[in-house]
N, C-alpha and C positions, 0 to 999 in steps of 0.2 A: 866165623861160621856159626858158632853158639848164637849169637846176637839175632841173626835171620831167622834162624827156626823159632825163635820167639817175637817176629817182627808183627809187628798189626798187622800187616797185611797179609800174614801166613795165617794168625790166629783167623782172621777175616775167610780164606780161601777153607780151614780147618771145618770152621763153621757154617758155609754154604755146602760141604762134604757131606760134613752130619745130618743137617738141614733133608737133605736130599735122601742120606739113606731112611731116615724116619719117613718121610713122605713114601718111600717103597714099601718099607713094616708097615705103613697106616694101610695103604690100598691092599696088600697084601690081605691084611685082618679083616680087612669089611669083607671081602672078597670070602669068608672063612665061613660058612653059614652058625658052627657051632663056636664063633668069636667070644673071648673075654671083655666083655665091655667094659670091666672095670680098667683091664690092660691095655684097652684101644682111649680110655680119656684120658691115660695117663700117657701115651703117646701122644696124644695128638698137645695135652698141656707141654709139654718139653718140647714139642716142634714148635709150637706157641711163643714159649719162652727163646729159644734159641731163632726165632726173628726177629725178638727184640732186640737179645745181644748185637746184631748182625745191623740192623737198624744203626743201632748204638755204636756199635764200631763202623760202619759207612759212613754216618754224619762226621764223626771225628776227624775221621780219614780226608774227607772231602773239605776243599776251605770254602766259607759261607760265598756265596751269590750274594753281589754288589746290590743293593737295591737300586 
């Protein structure tokens, strides 16, 4: 059971979770007229960041295409 909860494909499913609740904080802040801009580019860098990860762990996960 241990070994699943830490399976790529959970870390995978973790990360398109995250993914998604930042993109709700992001729309959320704009939406805010008296917003942090310094708080809204530091959201949107970590939403940034965490579709690389996700990127990064999709390619791994997926086996290459034949040419």
């Amino acid at each position: 059971m241990d070994a699943n909860l830490h399976s790529p494909h959970r870390q995978l499913i973790e990360l398109r979770i995250e993914h998604a609740d930042l993109d709700a904080l992001i729309d959320l802040a704009v939406r805010d007229p008296g917003h942090d801009e310094l708080a809204l580019r530091r959201l949107k860098k970590r939403r940034l960041a965490l579709r690389d990860r996700i990127f990064a762990l999709q390619s791994a996960l997926e086996p290459p295409e034949p040419a």
